[in-house]
Steps between C-alpha positions, in 0.01 A plus 500: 500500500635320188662833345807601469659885471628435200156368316261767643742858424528559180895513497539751207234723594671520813856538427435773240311758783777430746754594199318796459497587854837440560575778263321732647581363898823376451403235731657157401231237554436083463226267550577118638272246499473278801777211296703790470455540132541876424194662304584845441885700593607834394778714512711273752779691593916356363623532844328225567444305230868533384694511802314415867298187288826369303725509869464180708521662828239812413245266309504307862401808651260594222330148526484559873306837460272331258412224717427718809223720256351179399497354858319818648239526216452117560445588869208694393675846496339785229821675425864367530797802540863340456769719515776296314882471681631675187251819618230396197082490579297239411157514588191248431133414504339135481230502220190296682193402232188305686728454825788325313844669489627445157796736458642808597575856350861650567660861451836553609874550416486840629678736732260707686779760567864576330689227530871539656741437225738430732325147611488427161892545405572270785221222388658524114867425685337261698348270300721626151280660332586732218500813715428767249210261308379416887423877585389574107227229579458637951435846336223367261279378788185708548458727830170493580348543872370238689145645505505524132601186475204329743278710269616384144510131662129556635398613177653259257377226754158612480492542098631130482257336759221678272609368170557149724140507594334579203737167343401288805131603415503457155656132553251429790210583234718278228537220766124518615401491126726212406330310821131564343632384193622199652211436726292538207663265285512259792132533547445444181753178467289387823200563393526346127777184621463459901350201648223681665156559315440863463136702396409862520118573519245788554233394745117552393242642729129438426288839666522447809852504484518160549817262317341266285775443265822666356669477170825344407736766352780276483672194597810325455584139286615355873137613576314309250730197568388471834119576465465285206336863353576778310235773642700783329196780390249271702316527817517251787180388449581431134846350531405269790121429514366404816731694679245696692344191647883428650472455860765776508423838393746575230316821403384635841899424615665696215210772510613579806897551432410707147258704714703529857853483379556193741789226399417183579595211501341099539508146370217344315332249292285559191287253422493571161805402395556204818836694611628730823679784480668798697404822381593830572280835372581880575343821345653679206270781456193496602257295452745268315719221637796259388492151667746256479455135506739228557372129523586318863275196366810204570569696809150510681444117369848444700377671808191329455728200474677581797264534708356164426834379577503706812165398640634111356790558705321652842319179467803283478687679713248484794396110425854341444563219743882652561528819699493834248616827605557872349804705682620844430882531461538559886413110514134651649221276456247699280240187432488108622281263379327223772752241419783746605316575788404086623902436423661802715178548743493874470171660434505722148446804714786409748700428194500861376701589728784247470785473239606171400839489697237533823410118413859383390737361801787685532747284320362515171487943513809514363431263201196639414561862513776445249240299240265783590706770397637339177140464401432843607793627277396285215815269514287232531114435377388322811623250763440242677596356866438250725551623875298459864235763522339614848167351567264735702499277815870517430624181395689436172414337177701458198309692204604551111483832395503619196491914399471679133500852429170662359556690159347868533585847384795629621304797714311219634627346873698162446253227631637102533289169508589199707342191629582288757484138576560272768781236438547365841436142401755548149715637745520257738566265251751732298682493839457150573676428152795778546571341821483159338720614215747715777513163671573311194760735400666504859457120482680496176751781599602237767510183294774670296706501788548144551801476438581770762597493825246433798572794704395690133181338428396545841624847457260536209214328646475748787537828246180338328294459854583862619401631137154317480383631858652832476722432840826680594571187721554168438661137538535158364632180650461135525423232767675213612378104515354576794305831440726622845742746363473738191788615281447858345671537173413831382383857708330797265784810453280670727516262772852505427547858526266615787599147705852351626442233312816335255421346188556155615300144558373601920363201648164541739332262715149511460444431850629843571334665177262776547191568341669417132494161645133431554495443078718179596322381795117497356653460126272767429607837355504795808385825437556803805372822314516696854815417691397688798210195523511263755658144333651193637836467454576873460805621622678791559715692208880421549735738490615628169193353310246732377152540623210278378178650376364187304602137428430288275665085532429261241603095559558296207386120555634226295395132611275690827846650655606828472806550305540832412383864666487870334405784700411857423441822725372818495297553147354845498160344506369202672617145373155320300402180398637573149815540669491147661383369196778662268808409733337147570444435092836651448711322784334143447605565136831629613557161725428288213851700323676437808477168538547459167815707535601240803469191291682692213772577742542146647492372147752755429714411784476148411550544133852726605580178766516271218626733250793542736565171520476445121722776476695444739606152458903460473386174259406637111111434480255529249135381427367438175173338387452106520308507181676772270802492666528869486684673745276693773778630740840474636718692723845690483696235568350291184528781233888520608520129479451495143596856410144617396331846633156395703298630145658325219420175754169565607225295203821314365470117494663320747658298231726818372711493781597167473822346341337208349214679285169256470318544193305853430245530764576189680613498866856382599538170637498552881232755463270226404638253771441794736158522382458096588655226694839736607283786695729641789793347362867611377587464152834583394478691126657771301433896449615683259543884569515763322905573426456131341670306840371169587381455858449153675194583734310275740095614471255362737171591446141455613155528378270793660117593403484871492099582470420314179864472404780212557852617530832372550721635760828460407812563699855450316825486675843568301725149523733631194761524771440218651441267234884632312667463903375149489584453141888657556466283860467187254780642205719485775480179625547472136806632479645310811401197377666599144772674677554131675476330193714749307779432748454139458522511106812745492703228757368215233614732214799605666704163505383406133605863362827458703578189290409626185721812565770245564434265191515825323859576583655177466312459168690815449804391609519184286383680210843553344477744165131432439361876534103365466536256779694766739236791396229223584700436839496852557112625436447173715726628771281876454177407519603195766655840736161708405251190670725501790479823549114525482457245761784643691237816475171290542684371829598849677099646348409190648610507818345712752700735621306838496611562853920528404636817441809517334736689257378507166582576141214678335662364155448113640181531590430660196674189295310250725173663449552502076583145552138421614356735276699473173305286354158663516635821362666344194163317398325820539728637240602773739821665493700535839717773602735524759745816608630360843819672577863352641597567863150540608490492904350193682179512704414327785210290420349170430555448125215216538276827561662714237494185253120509528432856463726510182307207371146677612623800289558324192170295510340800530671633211435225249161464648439873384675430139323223435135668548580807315351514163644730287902565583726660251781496620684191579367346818788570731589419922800724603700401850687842607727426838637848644608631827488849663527713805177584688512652849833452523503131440561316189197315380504182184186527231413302289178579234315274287364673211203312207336738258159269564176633534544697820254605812283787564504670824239294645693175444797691609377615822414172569767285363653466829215362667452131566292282315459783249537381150423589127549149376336191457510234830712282250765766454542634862306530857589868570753435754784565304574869571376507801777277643747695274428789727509285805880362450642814325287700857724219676788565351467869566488595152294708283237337223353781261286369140457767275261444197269681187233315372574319161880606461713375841601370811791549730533287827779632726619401822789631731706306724797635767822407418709355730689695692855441435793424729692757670 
């Protein structure tokens, strides 16, 4: 039903006859379609509409009422009777047109009997309602019986399911006419534009009632397009001569449908025009028929095609060398050809009943199924695998298989096509070469770990011999000399685990070796592939080891002895001679690393023997190319030597590090007499380091060939010390001797400067009033007193006396000291300061001792004024002589200032330190200080230097004073 209520009543019609009858019935009525759209409604009473509809709480119950009417008339009911809670009736009927329920007709809003007023006042003060409006409208509801009201419903139901019929008729009849309209025009769209060739004709009978011809009433363009004729107002026999002589009876076919009313329906060719078609013909009227024609011409030339390519195929398919095969998508063998059948040894007929995971071993089930069902599911377009197929006898064979998916209609059962060929000899080389390449790779695996431990590669060598056979179990170990005792290295994890065995070197006599050990005493590799077989040599399990199944023992020879042994047990299979002959390839190979690895390791050892004793050499040694003279090497002890780091004097020249610099690229002088006639020998030479120091070095060296190279070892030993001890050794017996003749001049001076010193005063004396000859007299008499008293000086400096301590006047030593010194500061145009204080206390010393440390101060001090260049301030020496109280005791100072060029903290930190000097051999040895802190150490005193590069120094030292007299 495609009608609604709404379009088959006429609504106006409708609504004006209920008016009218609700005038004369005073029966309130309405009509509701089935979306609840109301058609028709009169007289609906104001107590409802006005006051139950407008209160929330009444329309609830109003909605309720509504919905249980429309729930029983959905149910199927023919009347619904609702008596509403506010004491109204409602009663329905479902209109039904052509079994469809499409709305329903309602009367209602009634009281079948008075209604008690008193309800109603207490509803109005209930809800507030107007209470005199509320009963105005209670009072205007109709009374009508319940009978009376089943009757007016019946009849006003029945009037509108009339009127609703004749609508639904009248649009059935519209609807039906609109379809023949549309069919028509279709028809006529298909017939004049379609793609099928269309003709009506009236047959023609001869007498007898026979069809010899019929007439062409009409046909369409698509008609003469594909008969190449336009027969329109034509017979057959006209339009397409020859046509009786057709082997195919166009006439006597088509006779038959005009006369008999059959349809038919067939494909054929008409010679006439060289072209097939498919053709359908049915009766019209009688004796006339419409045929339609649609040309299948590429299509039968395709099939024809096909099945050329079919029977082409069949004949491939049964003479192909490889094995050919048709399945269903259960894997079921449908067809074989005789190659399949010589490969697999199946007959075709045993075949049939077989699938192809029948003739696949096991392993390769899971594999195939899942190419299978991609394929199946169109993820893929075919697939290919090699795997070990199930001979009839039952052997195995490796075989390539390759399946594709047939094309066909989708009704049509999925069919596959795969062929099979044997590979055993590809195979068998394909594993040959994975083995070789696995071995190559576990060969190379291991040569990467040369520079491992031997307990690791051994470790490694055994995970590679329990891979390649598949074993759980395993060992590896080595012989001795004698081929008596072998050392295991490495156990498999599972030997580990399932045996008390620790990972450790274990030691075995072979002697006492069980069957393992018949691989070293025939050299041959040992196979047991049933333990529970009688063997020699077989011995019982030991406790704690696990049970044997299967053994395999390799030897490994090297000059006809056996030197090494791997073992393997218990391979799910049996051992095979591809076995032996991958953990023989691989273990020879493997012995070749290890010795290898031995000699590495010896050289090794070697290489860190003499390395050590490079290194470790207390004497400074380097090596350096005879020919370049570049440096190769040296150790620690020569990059402190000279101050250098071991990279800035590796590829140096030798010649850089030497004092005396040859010219540019030449070698230094003993480096060539190294290279000839002084081989082996000490030469004594210079260094120069890095800080700029001079070091006298004694360097013998020798020639060595290294491969293709000749070197010079050289090993240097510091004499700098030595060399300034025996140079101070020599100033000293210096000094005595000058100190000797010293004391020998001032006693030959003495008595001649006494006499002058005498002439002096009686020249003097006799000089009367003559002021030049007495001021002469007098400057004689001076500087007469000033030589005595410098060899009166020169005698006590002279003589030795370092061991005397005595009381002392800091202020005297002081004086002496300038004495010897005065004249070395004045032509330095320096100018000398002193600030020593009155009533300083004595100290016990040896003023020889303090002499020479004030004297060692002020050559310092003029030595550091004289080198500095730039000085703008006046170049100055300040003596400062003070006393103070430290710990309780009183201590004398005295400081020697020079605003000279200063030290830095290196030279200060090692200032002290003998034989260390900043000056030229001329100008001092380096001892100087050094023994300044020895006598002022001896004198229990204090000797502090304080300094800044490039502005100052201040020597200090602190002596006791004497302790004075109680």
């Amino acid at each position: 039903m495609s009608f609604s209520l709404k379009e088959i009543l006429d609504v106006s019609r409708l609504n004006d006859i209920l008016a009218s009858l609700e005038e004369i019935q005073k029966v309130p009525s309405a009509i509701i379609d089935k979306q609840g759209n109301i058609l028709t409604a009169t007289s609906w009473q104001d107590i409802c509409t006005q006051f139950h509809r407008l209160n929330p709480a009444i329309e609830k119950q109003c909605k309720d009422s509504d919905r249980y009417i429309e729930n029983k008339l959905n149910d199927g009911d023919a009347l619904a009777v609702y008596r509403c809670p506010m004491g109204l009736i409602d009663a329905a009927m479902p209109i039904v047109i052509d079994h469809e329920h499409l709305g329903n007709v309602f009367v209602g809003q009634l009281f079948t009997e008075p209604a008690d007023e008193e309800y109603f006042i207490n509803q109005a003060r209930k809800y507030g309602f107007d209470e005199e409006s509320y009963l105005s409208a209670m009072r205007k509801v109709p009374i009508i019986p319940e009978e009376k009201i089943r009757t007016d419903l019946y009849f006003i139901h029945s009037m509108t399911r009339l009127i609703a019929e004749q609508g639904w008729s009248l649009k059935q009849r519209e609807k039906t006419e609109k379809h023949l309209r549309e069919a028509e025009w279709k028809f006529k769209a298909l017939f004049e534009n379609g793609p099928i060739g269309v003709a009506y004709h009236s047959m023609i009978y001869d007498e007898t009632g026979k069809a010899v011809d019929y007439y062409f009433i009409d046909a369409n363009e698509q008609y003469l397009e594909l008969t190449g004729v336009d027969p329109r107002g034509k017979t057959v026999t006209e339009a397409f001569p020859g046509i009786e002589k057709d082997p195919f009876d166009w006439i006597g076919t088509f006779g038959e449908v005009a006369r008999e009313g059959k349809t038919i329906r067939f494909e054929q060719y008409l010679q006439h025009n060289d072209r097939w078609y498919d053709c359908v013909a049915y009766q019209y009227q009688p004796d006339h028929f419409v045929a339609a024609f649609q040309e299948i011409t590429d299509r039968k030339n395709a099939e024809k095609e096909s099945r050329l390519s079919e029977e082409r195929f069949r004949r491939i398919f049964n003479e192909l060398s490889i094995g050919m095969a048709l399945c269903d998508d259960s894997g079921k063998f449908l067809k074989i050809n005789q190659s399949f059948t010589d490969i697999i040894g199946y007959s075709s007929q045993e075949m049939t009943q077989l699938t192809f995971a029948d003739l696949t071993s096991p392993e390769f089930h899971e594999e195939e199924a899942r190419l299978f069902k991609d394929l199946a599911e169109g993820v893929t377009s075919s697939y290919k695998i090699e795997k070990q197929c199930i001979h009839r006898d039952g052997h195995l064979f490796w075989a390539s298989v390759n399946a594709t998916k047939l094309i066909g209609t989708e009704e049509s059962t999925p069919l596959y096509i795969g062929s099979i060929e044997k590979i055993d000899k590809e195979k068998q080389l394909e594993i040959a070469l994975e083995q070789t390449r696995s071995r190559l790779e576990s060969l190379w695996n291991i040569s990467k770990l040369t520079s491992e431990s031997f307990q690791k590669i051994c470790n490694n060598v055994l995970q590679e011999i329990v891979k390649m056979t598949y074993s759980p179990y395993g060992f590896y170990g080595f012989l001795d000399q004698d081929e008596e005792v072998m050392t295991i290295y490495s156990w498999s994890n599972e030997a580990m685990q399932d045996c008390e065995i620790h990972n450790q070197p274990i030691k075995f006599p072979i002697d006492q070796s069980g069957i393992w050990g018949n691989a070293v005493r025939t050299k041959k590799p040992f196979v047991l592939n049933d333990y529970q077989q009688e063997c020699e040599f077989k011995t019982g399990t030991p406790e704690g080891h696990v049970a044997l199944e299967r053994v395999l023992s390799i030897p490994v020879l090297s000059s006809g002895k056996v030197v090494a042994v791997a073992a393997t047990a218990n391979k799910d299979g049996d051992y095979t001679q591809d076995d032996i002959d991958q953990l023989k390839a691989f273990l020879d190979n493997v012995q070749i690393l290890i010795d290898r690895k031995r000699v590495q390791d010896s050289l090794e050892d070697q290489r860190e023997y003499y390395r050590v004793l490079f290194e470790g050499s207390p004497h400074p040694t380097a090596v350096a190319d005879a020919e370049s003279g570049e440096i190769l090497a040296c150790n620690k002890q020569f990059s402190e030597l000279v101050g250098f780091s071991y990279e800035e004097i590796i590829g140096q020249h030798q010649s850089k590090f030497h004092h005396a610099k040859p010219g540019e690229g030449e070698h230094s002088e003993n480096f060539e007499a190294h290279k000839s006639d002084m081989d082996g020998k000490a030469l004594e030479d210079q260094l120069a380091t890095k800080d700029g120091r001079i070091l006298d070095v004694e360097i013998v060296a020798s020639k060595l060939h290294l491969k293709d190279q000749e070197v010079l070892l050289g090993f240097f030993h510091d004499v700098t010390e030595h060399k300034k001890m025996m140079e101070e050794q020599r100033r000293s017996s210096q000094l005595v001797a000058l100190g000797t003749i010293v004391a020998g001049v001032a006693h030959e001076i003495n008595n001649p400067v006494n006499g002058v010193i005498n002439c002096a005063a009686l020249i003097k004396s006799k000089a009367g009033n003559n002021d030049d000859v007495i001021d002469l007299a007098k400057r004689i008499e001076i500087e007469g007193a000033r030589i005595a008293k410098i060899t009166k000086n020169l005698l006590h400096y002279s003589k030795d006396s370092r061991k005397e301590m005595q009381e002392v006047q800091i202020k005297e030593v002081i004086e002496s000291a300038l004495t010897l010194s005065s004249s070395k500061i004045k032509n330095q145009d320096i100018i000398l300061e002193t600030e020593i204080p009155d009533g300083l206390p004595e100290v016990k010393a040896n003023s020889q001792n303090l002499i020479q440390i004030i004297i060692n101060f002020l050559e310092n001090a003029c030595y550091a004024l004289k080198v500095k260049e730039h000085i703008k301030d006046d170049k100055t020496i300040k003596i400062i002589c003070s006393s103070a109280i430290k710990d309780g005791k009183e201590i004398v100072c005295v400081e020697v200032f020079d605003n000279g060029i200063g030290m830095n903290q290196e030279t200060l930190s090692k200032a002290k330190d003998a034989f260390y000097t900043t000056k030229p051999s001329v100008d001092g040895s380096g001892l100087g200080l050094s023994i300044v802190s020895e006598i002022v150490n001896m004198h229990h005193g204090v000797f502090d230097i304080e300094s800044i590069e490039g502005e100052f120094t201040k020597m200090k030292i602190c002596l006791p004073a004497k302790e004075p007299l109680s």
